[in-house]
N, C-alpha and C positions, 0 to 999 in steps of 0.2 A: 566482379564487384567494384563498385566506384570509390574511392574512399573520398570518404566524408573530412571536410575544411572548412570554418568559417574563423576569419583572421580575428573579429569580434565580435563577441554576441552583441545585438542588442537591446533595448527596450522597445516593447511594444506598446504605445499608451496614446489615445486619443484615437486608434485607426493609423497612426505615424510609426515611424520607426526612431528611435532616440538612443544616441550613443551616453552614455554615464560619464561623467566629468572625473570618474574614481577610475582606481589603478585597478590593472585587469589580472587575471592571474592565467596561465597555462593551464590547458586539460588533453590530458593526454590518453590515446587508445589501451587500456587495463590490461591487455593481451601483449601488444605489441611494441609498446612504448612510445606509436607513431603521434604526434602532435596532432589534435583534431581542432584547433583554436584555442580563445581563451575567451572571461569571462568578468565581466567585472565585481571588483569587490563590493560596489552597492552603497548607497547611503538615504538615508532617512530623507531628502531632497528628493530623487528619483522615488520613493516612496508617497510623497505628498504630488508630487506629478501626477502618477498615475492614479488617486482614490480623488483628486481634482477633477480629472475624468470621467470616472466613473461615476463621479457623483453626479456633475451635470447631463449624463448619460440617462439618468435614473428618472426620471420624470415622465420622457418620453416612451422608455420603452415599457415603464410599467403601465402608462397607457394603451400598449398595443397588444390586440388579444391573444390570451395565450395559443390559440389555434396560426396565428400568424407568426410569433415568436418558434412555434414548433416548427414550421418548414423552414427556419435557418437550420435548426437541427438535421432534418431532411438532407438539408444542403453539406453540414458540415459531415455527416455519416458518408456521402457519397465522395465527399471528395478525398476522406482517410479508403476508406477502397478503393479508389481510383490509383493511390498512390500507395498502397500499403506496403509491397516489394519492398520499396524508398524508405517508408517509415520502420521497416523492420530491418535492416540493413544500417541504419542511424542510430537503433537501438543497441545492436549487440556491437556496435562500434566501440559507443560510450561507455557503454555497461560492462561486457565480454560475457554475457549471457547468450547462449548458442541463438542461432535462427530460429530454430523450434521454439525455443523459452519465448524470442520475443516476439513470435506468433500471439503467444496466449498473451502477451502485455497488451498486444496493439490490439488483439479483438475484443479483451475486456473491456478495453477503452471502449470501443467501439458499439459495444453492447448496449453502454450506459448511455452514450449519446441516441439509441435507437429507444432506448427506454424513458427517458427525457422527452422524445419529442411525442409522447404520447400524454403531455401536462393536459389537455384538455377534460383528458376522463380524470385526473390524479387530484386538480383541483375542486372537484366539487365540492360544493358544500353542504350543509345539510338546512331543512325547514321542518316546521312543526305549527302546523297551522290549529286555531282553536288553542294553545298551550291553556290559555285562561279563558272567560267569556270576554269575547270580542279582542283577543290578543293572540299575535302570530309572532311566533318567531324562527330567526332567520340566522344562520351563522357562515360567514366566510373565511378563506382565506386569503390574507394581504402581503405582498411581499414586502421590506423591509428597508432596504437599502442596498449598499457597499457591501459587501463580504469578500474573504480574502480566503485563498488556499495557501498555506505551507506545505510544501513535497519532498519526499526523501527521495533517495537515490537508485532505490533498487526497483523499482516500477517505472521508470524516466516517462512513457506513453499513457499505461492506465491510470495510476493514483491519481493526478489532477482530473481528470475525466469521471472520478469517484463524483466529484463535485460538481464541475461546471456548469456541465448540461442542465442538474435539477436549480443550480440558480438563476440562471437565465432565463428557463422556462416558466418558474413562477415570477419573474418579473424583476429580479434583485440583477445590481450587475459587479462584474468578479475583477478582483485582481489576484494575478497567478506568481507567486513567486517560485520557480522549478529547482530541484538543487542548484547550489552550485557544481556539483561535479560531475552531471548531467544536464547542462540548460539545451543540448541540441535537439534533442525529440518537442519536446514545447517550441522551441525555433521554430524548426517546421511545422508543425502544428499549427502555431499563429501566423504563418505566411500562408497557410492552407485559409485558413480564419477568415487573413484577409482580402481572399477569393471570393467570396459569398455573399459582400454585400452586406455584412451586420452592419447597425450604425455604432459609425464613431464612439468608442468608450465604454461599450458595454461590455466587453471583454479588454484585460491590459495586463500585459507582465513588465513584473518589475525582476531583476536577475542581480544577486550577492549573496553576502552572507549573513554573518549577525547583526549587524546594524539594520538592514534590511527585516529581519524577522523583527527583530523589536521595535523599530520601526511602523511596522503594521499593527504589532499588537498594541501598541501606544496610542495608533490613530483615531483620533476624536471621532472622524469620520465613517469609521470601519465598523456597520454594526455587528460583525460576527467571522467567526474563524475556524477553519476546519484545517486540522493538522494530521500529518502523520509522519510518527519517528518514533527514537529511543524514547523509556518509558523518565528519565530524567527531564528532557525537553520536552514531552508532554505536558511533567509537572509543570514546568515554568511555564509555558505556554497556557494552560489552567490557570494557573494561578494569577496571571499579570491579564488574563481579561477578564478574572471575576474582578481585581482591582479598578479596571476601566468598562466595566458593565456590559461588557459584548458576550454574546452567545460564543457558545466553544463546545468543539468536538473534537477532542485530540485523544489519536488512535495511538498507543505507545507500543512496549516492547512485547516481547512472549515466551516463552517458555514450554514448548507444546509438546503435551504428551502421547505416546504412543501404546497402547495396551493391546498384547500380543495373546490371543488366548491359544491353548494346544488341537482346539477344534477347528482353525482358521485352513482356507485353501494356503497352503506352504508357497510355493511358488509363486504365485502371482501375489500375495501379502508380499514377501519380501522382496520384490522387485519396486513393487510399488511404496513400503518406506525408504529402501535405497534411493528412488528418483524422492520422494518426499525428504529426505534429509539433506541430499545432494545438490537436488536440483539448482540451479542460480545460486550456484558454490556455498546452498546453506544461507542466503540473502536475501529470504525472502518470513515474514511475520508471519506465515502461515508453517514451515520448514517443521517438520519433526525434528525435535535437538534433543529429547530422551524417548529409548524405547524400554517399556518395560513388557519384561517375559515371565507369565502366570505360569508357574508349575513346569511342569515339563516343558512348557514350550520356551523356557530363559535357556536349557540346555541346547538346543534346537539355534535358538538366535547365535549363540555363539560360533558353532558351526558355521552355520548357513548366510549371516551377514560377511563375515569376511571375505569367502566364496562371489558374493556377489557383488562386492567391491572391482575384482577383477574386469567384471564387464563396463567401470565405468570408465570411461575415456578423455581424461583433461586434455585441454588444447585451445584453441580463440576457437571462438565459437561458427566463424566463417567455414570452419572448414569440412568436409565430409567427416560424419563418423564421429566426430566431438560432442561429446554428451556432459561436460560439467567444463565452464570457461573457469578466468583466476577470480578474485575476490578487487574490490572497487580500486583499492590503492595501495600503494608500499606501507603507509601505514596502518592500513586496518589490515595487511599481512602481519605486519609484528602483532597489533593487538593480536591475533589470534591465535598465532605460534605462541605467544605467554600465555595465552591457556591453555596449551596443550602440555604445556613447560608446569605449569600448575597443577595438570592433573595429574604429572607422572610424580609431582615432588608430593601431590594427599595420598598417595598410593594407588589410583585405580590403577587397572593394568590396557597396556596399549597394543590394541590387537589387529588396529590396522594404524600403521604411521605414514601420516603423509605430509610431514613436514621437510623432506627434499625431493619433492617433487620437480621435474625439470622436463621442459618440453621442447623438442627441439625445431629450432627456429627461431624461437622467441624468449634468447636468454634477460628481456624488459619485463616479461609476464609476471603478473602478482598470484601465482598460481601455488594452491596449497592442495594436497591429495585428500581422498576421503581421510578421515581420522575416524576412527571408532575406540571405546573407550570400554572396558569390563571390568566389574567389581566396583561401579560405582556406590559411593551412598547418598540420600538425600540430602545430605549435608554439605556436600563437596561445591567447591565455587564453581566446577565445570557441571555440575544438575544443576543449579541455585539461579547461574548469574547467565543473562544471554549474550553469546558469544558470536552470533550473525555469522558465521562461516559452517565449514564443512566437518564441524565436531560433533558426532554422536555417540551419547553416553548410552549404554546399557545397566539395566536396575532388574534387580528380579523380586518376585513378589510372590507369597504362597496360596494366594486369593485373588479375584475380580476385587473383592473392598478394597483389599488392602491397595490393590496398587491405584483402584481410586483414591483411597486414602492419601496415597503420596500427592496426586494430583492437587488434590482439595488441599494439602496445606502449601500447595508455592507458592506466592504471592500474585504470578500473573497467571491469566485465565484467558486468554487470548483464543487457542481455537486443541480440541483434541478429537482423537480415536481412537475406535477398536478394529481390533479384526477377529473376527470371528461367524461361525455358519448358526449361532445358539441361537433364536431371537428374543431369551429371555434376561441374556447376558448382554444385546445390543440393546435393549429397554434398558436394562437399570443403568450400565455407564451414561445413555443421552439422558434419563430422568437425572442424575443422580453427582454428575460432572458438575463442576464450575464453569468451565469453558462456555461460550455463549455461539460456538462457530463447533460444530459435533460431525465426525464423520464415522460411519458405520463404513470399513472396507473399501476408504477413500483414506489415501495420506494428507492431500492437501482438501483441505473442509473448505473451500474458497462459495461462496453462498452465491447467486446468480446476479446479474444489477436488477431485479425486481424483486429481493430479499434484501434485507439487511445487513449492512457487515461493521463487523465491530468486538472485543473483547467486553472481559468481566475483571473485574477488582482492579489491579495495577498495570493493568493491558488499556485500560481508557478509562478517560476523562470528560464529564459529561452525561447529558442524559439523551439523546436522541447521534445515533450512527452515523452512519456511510448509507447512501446509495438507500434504493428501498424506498417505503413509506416513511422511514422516517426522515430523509432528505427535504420531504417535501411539507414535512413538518419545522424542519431547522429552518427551512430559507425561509417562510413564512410566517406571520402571528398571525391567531384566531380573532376575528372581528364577530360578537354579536348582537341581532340588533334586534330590540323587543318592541313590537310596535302597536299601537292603537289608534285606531281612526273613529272620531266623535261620528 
């Protein structure tokens, strides 16, 4: 393995590379503690740089047909495989999400750009000739302008990629802001980018933090904005572009339920919420963070979850055998140990503790063991509040309603499951769920990039998703035209 260094990130904007005149900050390997560069803090200036670009980017390529805009896409899919080894290797650097997790980051990415470059058939329009006597009409879609991606941390390769491709392809051009506490997968990416020949400005990342975000969302020139993070900077991100009139789609927090019926395959159910609660140390918006057990089968969990905690294996994610890396930073390690420190003080009881977790080699790791959690109740800050780490609570429930029941009142609706062999029991949880992301006998409900992705209630902000048909609805307005000939 090569390790991954760049002494400073920097901006991407015009086709050029641009160093930030702001102070940088250190980002270091989550596993190892090893330095992998640094980043800069960002300001509202390298914001107006880059949507400067983009903007006068915008004329021409909206000009250029979307069957021509699609073979950059072409280009750009083939050159993330050419190098994908590279780009998966950069991710679990940054991240400490094993090899395997950033498999599935790098190929989602990759999916959407393969589903993007198929805009020719997505953009059709529609006609209706005769609508009246001697009147046809004709409806298009137009793309828009400027739009901006905000990215959280725990996708560093796929969540921008949720986006890009469908704005580009319908003709709009992007500025990419990546976290700060992963800007190197985007790195490469846009050095990949700039392989292929786009012109100048149709793609541009700008790299910080909140000055940078509000920055974008302030821009006069920015007509729209697709986010994704905690469901509080969703709000704010809502909120500050309905006040500046841009389109917004912000994907926020979750809270995801797991419904355990006593008829389910035993063994491979519970291996597969383990990797669903577990997986990318619990950091990922899809993550089971409560399982509830219907009837017999909450006795069954209790057993059998702790059991299969044993097979999970902390450690950097480079290395054989390691199946759950640490958590992003020293600080969202303490966030997550005070919740763990909160549920023992509301009483639930703690039935697996992985709060001294220690791995040898890597006394820098921000690594926290599985936690499992019994005797929760609905009401507890460790059900209620999301915790983004490797915390699962246990709930039990004396019905299929009820423990939908519990579902329906949390506030976020983000994505849920059953497991179960009934198929009368897998109809009424997907009819009958909040959740807008439903898996039958799947932990993570992740919807393909030619589906829709996206929560319900306090999981998103917004009327049209991620990815899908309705992507290709966000970057574009409807144009129609009624016409008559004397």
């Amino acid at each position: 393995m090569q390790k991954y260094y760049v002494e400073k990130v920097k901006n991407y904007i015009g086709g050029e590379w641009h160093a930030s005149t702001t102070d940088y900050v250190a980002v270091t390997n989550p596993a190892t503690g090893d330095a992998l560069g640094s980043v800069p803090k960002g300001s509202t200036q390298d914001v107006d740089q880059a949507v400067a670009a983009a903007k006068a980017a915008f004329p021409a390529w909206r000009d250029t047909p979307p069957a021509a805009r699609a073979r950059f896409l072409f280009e750009l899919r083939n050159v993330m495989v050419q190098n994908y080894d590279e780009l998966l290797s950069i991710c679990t650097q940054e991240h400490g999400k094993t090899l395997d997790e950033s498999k599935g980051d790098v190929w989602r990415g990759i999916e959407n750009v393969e589903t993007g470059a198929g805009i020719p058939s997505m953009l059709l329009g529609d006609a209706f000739e005769q609508v009246a006597n001697g009147i046809d009409c004709y409806a298009v879609r137009q793309p828009m302008g400027v739009f901006a991606v905000i990215a959280p941390y725990n996708f560093p390769s796929m969540v921008p990629l949720w986006f890009l491709p469908y704005c580009i392809a319908t003709g709009n051009t992007m500025v990419v802001k990546p976290s700060e506490q992963v800007p190197f997968s985007q790195l490469r990416l846009f050095e990949l980018i700039d392989k292929i020949g786009l012109p100048k400005g149709v793609v541009n990342t700008v790299n910080g933090g909140r000055d940078v975000v509000n920055g974008i969302l302030d821009h006069k020139d920015i007509v729209g904005v697709s986010f994704v993070g905690s469901t509080p900077v969703a709000e704010h991100v809502y909120r500050r572009c309905g006040e500046t009139q841009k389109r917004v789609q912000a994907l926020g927090g979750a809270k995801n339920f797991t419904v355990m019926m006593d008829d389910c395959v035993w063994d491979k159910s519970v291996a597969n919420v383990i990797d669903s609660a577990f997986g990318c140390a619990g950091q990922r918006c899809l993550a089971t963070s409560v399982v509830v057990g219907v009837g017999a089968a909450h006795g069954k969990l209790r057993e059998l979850l702790p059991e299969a905690c044993k097979k999970v294996k902390v450690g950097y994610g480079m290395d054989a055998g390691v199946t759950m890396g640490p958590v992003i930073s020293a600080a969202h390690k303490e966030r997550v140990l005070a919740y763990i420190e909160k549920g023992i003080k509301e009483g639930a009881e703690l039935l697996v503790d992985g709060r001294n977790c220690k791995v040898e080699g890597y006394p820098k790791g921000h690594f926290i063991g599985p936690t499992i959690f019994a005797k929760v109740s609905p009401s507890m800050a460790i059900a209620n509040e999301e915790i983004f780490g490797p915390v699962l609570c246990l709930l039990e429930a004396p019905t299929l309603e009820s423990a939908i029941r519990m579902a329906k009142d949390h506030p976020y609706a983000n994505a849920a499951s059953i497991y179960t062999q009934n198929g009368t029991s897998a109809r009424t949880f997907t009819r009958d769920i909040d959740a807008s992301m439903v898996g039958v006998n799947i932990g993570v409900a992740a919807p393909m990039s030619y589906f829709t992705f996206g929560g319900n209630k306090r999981s998103f902000f917004g009327d049209l998703k991620a990815h899908g048909a309705d992507s290709i609805k966000f970057y574009t307005q409807n144009k129609t035209s009624i016409q008559r000939w004397w």
